[in-house]
C-alpha positions as CSV (number, residue, x, y, z in Angstrom):
1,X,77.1,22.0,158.9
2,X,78.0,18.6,160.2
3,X,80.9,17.8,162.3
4,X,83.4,15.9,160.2
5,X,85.4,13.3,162.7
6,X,87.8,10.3,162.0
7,X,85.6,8.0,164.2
8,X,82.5,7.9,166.0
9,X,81.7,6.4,169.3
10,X,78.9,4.0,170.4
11,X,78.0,6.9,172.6
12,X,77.8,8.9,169.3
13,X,76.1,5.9,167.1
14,X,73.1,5.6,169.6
15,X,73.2,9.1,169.7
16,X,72.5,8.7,166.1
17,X,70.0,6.1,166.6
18,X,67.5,8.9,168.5
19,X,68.4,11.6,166.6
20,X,70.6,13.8,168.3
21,X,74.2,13.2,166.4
22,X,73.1,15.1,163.0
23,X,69.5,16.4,164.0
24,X,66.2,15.6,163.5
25,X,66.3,15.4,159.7
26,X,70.0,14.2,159.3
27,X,70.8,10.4,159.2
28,X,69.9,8.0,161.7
29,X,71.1,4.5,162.3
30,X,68.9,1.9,163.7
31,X,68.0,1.6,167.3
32,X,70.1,-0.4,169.3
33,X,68.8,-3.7,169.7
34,X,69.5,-3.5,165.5
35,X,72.5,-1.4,165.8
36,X,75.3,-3.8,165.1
37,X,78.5,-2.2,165.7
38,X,80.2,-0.4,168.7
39,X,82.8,1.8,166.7
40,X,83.2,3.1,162.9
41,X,86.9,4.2,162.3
């Protein structure tokens, strides 16, 4: 089961980006020279 937060770091969204945040077969957001925000709220 995921972790539900309010907001996610940009620790946590590159953390997303190799997929570590929601695991290998969860969501990932693009790598950082694409990722183009620093916070979601």
């Amino acid at each position: 089961m995921v972790d539900k937060r309010e907001s996610y770091t940009k620790e946590d969204l590159l953390a997303s980006g190799r997929g570590e945040l929601f695991g290998a077969k969860g969501p990932q957001l693009p790598a950082p020279n694409m990722l183009m925000m620093d916070r979601v709220r």
